[in-house]
Residue, then its C-alpha position, 0 to 999 in steps of 0.5 A: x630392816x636389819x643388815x640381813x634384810x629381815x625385820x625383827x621386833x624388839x620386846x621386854x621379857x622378865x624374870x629368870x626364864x625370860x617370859x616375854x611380856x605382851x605390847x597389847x592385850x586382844x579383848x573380845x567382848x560378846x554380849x547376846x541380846x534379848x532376841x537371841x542375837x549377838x553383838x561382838x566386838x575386838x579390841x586391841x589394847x596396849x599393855x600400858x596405862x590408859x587414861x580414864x578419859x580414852x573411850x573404849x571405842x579408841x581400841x577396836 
C-alpha cells in the first residue's frame, strides 16, 4: 500500500508505445464429447518458461 493508501501493480511494457506485456496468459480449452456433451477447462498461466515436467493440471 502506497503512501496514498491505494495499491498499484507494477508490469513491463516494451516497445516505442509502451505496449504493456501480460504476467499470465488465460486459456481455455473445450472439447465436445462423442454424446454431444462439453468439458471445459481454465487455466492461468504465466507469461514465463514452463518446464516440461509441470502438469498442465498445475495452471487450472
Amino acid at each position: 500500500i502506497e503512501p496514498d493508501g491505494k495499491k498499484y501493480v507494477k508490469y513491463q511494457v516494451i516497445g516505442l508505445q509502451d505496449v504493456a506485456v501480460p504476467t499470465h496468459f488465460f486459456k481455455i480449452v473445450l472439447a465436445e464429447r462423442e454424446n454431444s456433451m462439453f468439458d471445459m477447462e481454465a487455466y492461468i498461466m504465466p507469461n514465463a518458461p514452463i518446464d516440461d515436467q509441470v502438469p498442465l493440471k498445475a495452471f487450472l
